[in-house]
Backbone as CSV, one residue per row, in Angstrom:
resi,resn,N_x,N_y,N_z,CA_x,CA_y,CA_z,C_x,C_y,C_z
1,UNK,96.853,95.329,123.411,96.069,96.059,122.418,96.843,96.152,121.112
2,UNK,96.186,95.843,119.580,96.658,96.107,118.332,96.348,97.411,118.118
3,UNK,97.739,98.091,118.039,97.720,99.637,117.624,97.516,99.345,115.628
4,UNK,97.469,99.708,114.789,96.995,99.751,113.635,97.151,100.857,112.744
5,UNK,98.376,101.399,111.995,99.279,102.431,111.209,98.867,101.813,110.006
6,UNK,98.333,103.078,109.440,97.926,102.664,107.516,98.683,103.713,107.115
7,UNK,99.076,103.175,105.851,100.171,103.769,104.432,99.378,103.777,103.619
8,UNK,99.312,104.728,103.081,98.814,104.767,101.415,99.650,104.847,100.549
9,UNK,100.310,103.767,99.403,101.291,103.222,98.439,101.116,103.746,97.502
10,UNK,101.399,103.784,96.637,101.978,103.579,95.210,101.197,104.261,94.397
11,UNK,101.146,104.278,93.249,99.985,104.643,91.936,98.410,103.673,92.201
12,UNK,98.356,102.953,92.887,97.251,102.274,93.211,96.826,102.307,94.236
13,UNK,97.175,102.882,95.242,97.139,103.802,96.588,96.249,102.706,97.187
14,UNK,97.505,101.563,97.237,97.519,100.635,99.178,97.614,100.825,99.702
15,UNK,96.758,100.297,101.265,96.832,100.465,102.205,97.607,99.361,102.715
16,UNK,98.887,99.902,103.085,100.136,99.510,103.995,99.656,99.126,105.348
17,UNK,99.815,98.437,105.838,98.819,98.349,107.632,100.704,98.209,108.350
18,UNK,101.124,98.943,109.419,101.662,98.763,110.198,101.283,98.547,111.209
19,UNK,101.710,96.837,111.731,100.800,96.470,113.291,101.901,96.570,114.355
20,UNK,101.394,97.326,115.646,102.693,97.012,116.737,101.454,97.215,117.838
21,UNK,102.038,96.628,118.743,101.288,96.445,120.491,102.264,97.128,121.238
22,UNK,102.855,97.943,121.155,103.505,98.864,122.533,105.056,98.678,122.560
23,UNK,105.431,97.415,122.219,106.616,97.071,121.867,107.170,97.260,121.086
24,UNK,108.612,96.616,120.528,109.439,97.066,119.484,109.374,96.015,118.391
25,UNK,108.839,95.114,118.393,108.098,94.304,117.212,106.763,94.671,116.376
26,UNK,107.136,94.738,115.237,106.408,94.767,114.484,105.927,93.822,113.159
27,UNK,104.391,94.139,112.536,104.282,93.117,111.584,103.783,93.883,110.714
28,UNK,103.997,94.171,108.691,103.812,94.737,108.301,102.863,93.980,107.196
29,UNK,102.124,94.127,106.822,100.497,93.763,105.950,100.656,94.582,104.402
30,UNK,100.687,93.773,103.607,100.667,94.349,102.034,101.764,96.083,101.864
31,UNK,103.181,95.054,102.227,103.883,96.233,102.140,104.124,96.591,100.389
32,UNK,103.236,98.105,100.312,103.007,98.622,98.981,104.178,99.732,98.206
33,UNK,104.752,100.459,98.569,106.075,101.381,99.049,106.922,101.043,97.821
34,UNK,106.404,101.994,96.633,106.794,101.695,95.127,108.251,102.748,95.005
35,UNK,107.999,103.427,95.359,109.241,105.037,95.307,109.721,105.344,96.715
36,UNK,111.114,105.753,96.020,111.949,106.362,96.970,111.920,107.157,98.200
37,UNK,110.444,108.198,98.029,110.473,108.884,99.078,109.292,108.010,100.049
38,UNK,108.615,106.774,99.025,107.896,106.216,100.014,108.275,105.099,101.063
39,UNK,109.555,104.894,100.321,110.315,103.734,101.531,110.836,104.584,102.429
40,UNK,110.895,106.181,102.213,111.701,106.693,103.514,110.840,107.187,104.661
41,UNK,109.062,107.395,103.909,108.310,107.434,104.929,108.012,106.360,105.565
42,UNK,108.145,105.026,105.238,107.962,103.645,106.075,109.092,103.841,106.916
43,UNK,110.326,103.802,106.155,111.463,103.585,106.978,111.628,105.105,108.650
44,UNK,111.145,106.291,108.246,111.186,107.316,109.122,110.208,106.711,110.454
45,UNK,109.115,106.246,109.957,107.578,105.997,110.846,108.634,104.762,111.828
46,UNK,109.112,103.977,111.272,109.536,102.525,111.862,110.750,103.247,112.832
47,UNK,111.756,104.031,112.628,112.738,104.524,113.443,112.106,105.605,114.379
48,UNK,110.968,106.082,114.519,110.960,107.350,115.140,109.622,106.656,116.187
49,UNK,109.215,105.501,115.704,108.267,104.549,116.743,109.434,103.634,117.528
50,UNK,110.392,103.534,116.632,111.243,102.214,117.247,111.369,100.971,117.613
51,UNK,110.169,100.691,115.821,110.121,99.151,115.536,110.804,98.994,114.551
52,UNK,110.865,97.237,114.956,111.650,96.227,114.123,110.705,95.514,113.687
53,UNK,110.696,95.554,112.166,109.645,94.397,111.389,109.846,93.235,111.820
54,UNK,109.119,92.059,112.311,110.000,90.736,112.444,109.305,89.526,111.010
55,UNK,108.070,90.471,110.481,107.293,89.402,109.433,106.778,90.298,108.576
56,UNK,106.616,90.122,107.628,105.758,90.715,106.304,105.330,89.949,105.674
57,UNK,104.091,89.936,105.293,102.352,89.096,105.205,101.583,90.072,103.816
58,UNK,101.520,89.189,103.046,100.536,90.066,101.974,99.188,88.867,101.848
59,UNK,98.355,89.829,101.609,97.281,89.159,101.257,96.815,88.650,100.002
60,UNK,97.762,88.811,99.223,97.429,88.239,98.012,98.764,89.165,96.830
61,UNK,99.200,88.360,95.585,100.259,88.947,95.042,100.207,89.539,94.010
62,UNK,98.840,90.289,93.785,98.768,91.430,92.500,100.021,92.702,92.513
63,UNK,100.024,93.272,91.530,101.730,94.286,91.563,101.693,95.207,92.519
64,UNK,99.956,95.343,92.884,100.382,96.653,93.476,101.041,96.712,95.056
65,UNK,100.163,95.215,95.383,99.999,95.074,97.271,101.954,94.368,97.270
66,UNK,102.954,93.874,96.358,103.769,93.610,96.916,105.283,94.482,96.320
67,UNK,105.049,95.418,96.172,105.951,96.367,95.627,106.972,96.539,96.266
68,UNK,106.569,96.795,97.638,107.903,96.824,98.726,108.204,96.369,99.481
69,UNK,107.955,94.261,99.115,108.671,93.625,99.509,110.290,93.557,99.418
70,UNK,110.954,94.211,98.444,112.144,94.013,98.107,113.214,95.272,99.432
71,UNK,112.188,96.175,99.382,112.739,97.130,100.123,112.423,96.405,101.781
72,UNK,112.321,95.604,101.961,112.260,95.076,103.402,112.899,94.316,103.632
73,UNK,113.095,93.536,102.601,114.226,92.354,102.261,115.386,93.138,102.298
74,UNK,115.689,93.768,102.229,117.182,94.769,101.502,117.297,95.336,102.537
75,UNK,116.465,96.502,103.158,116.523,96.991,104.193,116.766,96.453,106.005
76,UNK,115.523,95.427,105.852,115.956,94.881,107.530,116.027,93.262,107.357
77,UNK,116.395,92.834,106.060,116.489,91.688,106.330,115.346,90.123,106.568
78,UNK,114.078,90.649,105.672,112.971,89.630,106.263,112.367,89.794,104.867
79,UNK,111.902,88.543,104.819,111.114,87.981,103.632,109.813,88.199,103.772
80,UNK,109.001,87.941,103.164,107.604,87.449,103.066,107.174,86.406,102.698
81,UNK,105.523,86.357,102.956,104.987,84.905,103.326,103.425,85.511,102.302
82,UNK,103.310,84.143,101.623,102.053,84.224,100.754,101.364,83.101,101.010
83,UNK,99.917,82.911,100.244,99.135,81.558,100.701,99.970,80.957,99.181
84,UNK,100.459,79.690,99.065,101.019,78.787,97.911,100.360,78.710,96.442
85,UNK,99.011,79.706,96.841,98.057,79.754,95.201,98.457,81.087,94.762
86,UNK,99.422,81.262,95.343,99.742,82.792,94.716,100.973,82.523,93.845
87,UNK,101.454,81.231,93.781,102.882,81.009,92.729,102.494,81.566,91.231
88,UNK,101.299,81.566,90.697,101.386,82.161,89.643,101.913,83.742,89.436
89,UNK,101.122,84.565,90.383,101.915,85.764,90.080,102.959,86.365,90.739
90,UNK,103.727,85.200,91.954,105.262,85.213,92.143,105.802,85.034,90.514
91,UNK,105.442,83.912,89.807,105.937,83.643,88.327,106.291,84.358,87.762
92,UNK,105.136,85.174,87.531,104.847,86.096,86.539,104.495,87.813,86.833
93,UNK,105.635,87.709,88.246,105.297,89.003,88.570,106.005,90.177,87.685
94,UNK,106.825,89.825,86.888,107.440,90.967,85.916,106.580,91.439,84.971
95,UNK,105.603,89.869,84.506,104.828,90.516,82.994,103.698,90.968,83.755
96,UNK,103.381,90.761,85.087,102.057,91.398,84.946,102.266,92.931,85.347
97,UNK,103.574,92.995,85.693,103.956,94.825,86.596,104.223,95.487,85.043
98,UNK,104.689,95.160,83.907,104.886,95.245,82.484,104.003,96.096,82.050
99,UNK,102.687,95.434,82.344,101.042,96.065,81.534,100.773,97.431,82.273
100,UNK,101.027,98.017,83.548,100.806,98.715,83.909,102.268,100.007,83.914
101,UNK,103.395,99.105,83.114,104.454,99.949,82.861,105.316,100.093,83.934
102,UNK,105.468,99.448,84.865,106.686,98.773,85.865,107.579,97.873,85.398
103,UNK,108.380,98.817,86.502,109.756,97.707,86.092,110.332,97.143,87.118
104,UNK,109.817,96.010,87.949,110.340,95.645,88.776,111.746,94.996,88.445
105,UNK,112.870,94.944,90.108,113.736,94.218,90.086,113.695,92.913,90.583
106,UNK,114.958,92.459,91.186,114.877,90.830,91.454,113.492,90.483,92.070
107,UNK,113.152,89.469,91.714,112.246,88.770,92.383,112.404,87.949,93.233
108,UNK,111.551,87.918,94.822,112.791,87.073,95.576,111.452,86.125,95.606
109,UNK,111.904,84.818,96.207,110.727,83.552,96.340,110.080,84.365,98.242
110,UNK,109.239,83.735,97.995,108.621,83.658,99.223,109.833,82.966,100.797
111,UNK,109.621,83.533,102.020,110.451,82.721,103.036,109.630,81.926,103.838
112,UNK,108.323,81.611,103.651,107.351,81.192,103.967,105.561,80.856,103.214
113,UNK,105.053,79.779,103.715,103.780,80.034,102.935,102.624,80.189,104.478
114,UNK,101.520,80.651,104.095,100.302,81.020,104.756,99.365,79.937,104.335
115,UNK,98.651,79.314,105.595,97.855,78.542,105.127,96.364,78.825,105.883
116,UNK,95.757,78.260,105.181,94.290,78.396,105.993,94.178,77.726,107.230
117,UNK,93.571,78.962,108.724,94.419,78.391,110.142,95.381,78.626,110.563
118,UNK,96.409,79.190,109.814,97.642,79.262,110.396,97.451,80.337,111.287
119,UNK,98.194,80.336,112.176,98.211,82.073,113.212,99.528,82.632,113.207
120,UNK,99.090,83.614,112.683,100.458,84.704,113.280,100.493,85.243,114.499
121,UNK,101.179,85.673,115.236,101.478,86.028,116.335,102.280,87.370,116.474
122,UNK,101.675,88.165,117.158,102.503,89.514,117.568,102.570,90.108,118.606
123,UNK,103.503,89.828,119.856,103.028,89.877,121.180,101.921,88.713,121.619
124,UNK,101.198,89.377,122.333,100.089,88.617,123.195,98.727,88.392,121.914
125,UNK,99.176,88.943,120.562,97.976,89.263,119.773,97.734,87.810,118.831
126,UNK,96.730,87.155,118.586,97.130,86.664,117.313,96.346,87.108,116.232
127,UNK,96.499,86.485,114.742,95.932,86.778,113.479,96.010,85.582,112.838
128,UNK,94.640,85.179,112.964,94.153,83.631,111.821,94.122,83.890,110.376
129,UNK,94.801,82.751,109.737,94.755,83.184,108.308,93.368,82.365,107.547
130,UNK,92.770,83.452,106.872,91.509,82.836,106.120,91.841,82.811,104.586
131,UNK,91.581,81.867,104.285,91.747,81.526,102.879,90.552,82.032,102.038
132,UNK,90.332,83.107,101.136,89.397,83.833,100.356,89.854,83.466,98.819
133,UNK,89.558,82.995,98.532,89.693,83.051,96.705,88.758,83.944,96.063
134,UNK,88.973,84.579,95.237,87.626,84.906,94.672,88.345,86.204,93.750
135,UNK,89.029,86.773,93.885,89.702,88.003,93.499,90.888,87.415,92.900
136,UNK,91.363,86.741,93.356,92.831,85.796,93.218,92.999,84.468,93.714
137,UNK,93.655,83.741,93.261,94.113,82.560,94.071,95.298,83.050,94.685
138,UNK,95.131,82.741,96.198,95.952,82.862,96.929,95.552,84.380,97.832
139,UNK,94.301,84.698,97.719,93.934,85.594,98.607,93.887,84.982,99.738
140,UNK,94.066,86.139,100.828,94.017,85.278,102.402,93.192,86.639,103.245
141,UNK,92.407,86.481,104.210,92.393,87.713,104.780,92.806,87.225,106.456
142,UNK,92.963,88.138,107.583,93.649,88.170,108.830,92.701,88.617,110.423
143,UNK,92.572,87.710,110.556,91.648,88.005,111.584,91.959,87.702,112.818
144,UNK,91.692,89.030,113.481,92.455,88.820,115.309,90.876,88.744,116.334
145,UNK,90.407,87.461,116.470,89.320,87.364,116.901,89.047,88.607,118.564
146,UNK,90.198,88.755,119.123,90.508,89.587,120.608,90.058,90.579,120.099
147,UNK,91.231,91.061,119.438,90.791,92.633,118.618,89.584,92.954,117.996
148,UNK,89.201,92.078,117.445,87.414,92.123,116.559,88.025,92.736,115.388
149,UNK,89.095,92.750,114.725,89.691,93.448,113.415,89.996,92.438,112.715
150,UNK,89.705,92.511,111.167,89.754,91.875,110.319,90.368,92.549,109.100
151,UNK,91.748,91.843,108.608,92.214,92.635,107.288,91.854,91.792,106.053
152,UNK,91.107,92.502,105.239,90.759,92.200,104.198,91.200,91.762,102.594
153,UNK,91.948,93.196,103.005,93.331,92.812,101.493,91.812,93.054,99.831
154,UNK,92.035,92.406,99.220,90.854,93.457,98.078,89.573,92.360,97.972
155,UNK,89.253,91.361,99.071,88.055,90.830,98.779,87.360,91.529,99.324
156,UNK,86.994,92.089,100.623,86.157,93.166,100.473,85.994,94.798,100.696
157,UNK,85.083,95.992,100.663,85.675,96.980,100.653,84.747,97.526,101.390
158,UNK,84.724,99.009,102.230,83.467,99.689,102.145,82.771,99.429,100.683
159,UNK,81.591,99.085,100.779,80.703,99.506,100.002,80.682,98.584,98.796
160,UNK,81.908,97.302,98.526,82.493,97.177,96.960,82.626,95.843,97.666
161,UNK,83.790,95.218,96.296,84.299,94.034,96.954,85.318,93.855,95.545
162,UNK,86.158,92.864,96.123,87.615,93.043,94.804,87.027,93.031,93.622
163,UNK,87.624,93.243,92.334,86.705,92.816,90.960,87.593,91.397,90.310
164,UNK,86.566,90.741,89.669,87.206,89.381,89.619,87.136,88.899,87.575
165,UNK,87.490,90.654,87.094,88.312,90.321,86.017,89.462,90.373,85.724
166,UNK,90.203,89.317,86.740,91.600,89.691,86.622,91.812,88.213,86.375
167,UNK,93.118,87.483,86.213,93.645,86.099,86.055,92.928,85.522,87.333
168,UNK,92.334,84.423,87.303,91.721,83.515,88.440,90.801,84.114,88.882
169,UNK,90.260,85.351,88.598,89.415,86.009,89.445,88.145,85.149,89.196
170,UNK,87.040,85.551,90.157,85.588,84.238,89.682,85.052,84.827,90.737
171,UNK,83.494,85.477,90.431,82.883,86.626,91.575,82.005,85.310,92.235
172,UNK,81.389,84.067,91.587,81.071,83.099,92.044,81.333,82.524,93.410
173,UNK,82.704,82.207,93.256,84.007,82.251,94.315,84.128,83.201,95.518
174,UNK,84.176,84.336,94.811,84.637,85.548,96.081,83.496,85.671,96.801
175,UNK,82.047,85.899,96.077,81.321,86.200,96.900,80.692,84.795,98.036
176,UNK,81.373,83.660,97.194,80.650,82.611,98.376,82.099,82.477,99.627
177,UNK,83.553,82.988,99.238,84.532,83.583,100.349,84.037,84.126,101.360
178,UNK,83.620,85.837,101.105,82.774,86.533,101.627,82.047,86.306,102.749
179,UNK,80.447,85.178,101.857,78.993,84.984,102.597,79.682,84.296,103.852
180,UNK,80.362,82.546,103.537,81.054,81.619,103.993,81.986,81.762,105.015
181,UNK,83.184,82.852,104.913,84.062,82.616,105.428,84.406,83.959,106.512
182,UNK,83.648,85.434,106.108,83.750,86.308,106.523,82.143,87.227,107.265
183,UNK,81.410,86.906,106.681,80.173,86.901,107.104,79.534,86.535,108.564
184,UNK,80.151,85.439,108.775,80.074,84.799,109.886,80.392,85.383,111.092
185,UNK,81.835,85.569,111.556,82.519,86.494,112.426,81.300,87.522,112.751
186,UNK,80.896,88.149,114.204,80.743,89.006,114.150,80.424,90.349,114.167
187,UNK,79.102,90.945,113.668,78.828,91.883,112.619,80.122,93.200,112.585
188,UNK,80.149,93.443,114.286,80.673,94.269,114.848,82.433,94.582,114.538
189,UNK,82.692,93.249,113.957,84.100,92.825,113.758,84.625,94.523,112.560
190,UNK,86.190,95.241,112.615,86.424,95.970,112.298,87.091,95.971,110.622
191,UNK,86.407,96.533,109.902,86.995,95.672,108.729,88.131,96.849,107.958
192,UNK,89.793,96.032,107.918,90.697,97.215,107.378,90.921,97.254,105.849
193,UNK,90.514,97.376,104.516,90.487,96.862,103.385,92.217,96.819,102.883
194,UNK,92.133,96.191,101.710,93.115,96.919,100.651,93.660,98.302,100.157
195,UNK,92.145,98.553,99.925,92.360,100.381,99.578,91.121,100.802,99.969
196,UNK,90.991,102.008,100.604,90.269,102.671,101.108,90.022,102.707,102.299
197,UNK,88.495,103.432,102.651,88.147,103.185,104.084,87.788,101.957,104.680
198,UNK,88.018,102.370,106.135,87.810,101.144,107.127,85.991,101.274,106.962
199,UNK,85.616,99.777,107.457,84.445,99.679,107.386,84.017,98.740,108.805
200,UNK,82.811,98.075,108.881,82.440,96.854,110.096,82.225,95.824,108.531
201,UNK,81.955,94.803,109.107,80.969,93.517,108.879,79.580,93.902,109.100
202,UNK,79.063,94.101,109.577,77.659,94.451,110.093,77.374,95.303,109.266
203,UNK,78.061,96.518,108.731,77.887,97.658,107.759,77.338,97.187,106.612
204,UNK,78.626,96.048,105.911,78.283,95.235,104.806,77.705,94.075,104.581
205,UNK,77.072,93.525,105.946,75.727,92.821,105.334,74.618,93.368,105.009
206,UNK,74.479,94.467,105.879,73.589,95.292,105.414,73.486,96.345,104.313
207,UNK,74.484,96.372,104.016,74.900,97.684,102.846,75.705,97.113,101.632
208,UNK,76.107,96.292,101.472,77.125,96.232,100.226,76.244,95.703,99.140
209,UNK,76.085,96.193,98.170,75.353,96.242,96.820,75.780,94.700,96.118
210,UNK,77.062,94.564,96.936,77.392,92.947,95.554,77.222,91.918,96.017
211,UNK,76.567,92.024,97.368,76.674,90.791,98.486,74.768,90.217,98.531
């Protein structure tokens, strides 16, 4: 069974997903963890469960969802993994954290890339990577067909779906991601967003205003 721990991050209040199955491995999803006292609530939750991160996975590399990659890197030693259309705002992750008045430090490269298909693995669990453009290049969302849970990351939301005036964004795109690639799975499938509440698939074919 995927147990499923959400964080709420930063000034843009991400949802952090901590995944563990019973064991002492863990996999951490858009680690967001901008301030000091918020790496000590990741870091407290991880020692007092008595996991070890072994991977960290973002769904896409806007400032807010990869803030505390550095503190994982530093802390236990593990990189992260992006889909390869996200090199632009690995690039340019200083000027775009700039506009919103961040000051990030080193920037580390990726220790891995995510591709469409690929599976992660956690325990007995896996998580297929889906390739979503539409919000970003290099969006991906995570789907554990066993579990019926699906992480979304900001293509879609209760009720919403990412907004696609940002660099690469194209609602053209996202929403044929969406119809195409997430739609399908389903209805019942559990949907964990970026920010906010959890939702189904089934909810938002029937309910989402942009779809």
């Amino acid at each position: 069974m995927l147990n499923v721990h959400c964080f709420v991050f930063n000034d843009f209040q991400v949802n952090t997903y901590v995944l563990e199955t019973g064991g002492e491995e863990c996999l951490i999803i858009d680690c967001g963890c901008q301030y000091p006292n918020e790496w000590a609530t990741l870091k407290k939750f991880l020692v007092d469960k008595a996991l070890k991160p072994i991977d960290s996975v973002h769904t896409h590399f806007h400032i807010d969802h990869m803030q505390g990659y550095p503190f994982l890197y530093e802390e236990y030693g593990i990189g992260y993994k992006v889909h390869p259309s996200s090199k632009l705002f690995i690039d340019l992750a200083s000027e775009f954290a700039s506009v919103f008045g961040i000051k990030l430090g080193k920037i580390y490269p990726p220790t891995g890339f995510l591709e469409e298909g690929d599976i992660l693995r956690l325990g007995e669990i896996s998580l297929e990577v889906i390739y979503t453009p539409g919000h970003a290049d290099g969006s991906v969302c995570f789907y554990s067909k066993e579990e019926g849970i699906l992480f979304t990351g900001d293509v879609l939301f209760r009720d919403s779906i990412g907004r696609t005036d940002l660099p690469t964004g194209n609602f053209d795109k996202l929403k044929d991601s969406i119809v195409r690639k997430l739609f399908v799975l389903p209805p019942d499938t559990l949907v964990y967003p970026g920010h906010g509440p959890s939702t189904t698939l089934g909810y938002e074919m029937a309910n989402n205003p942009f779809i």
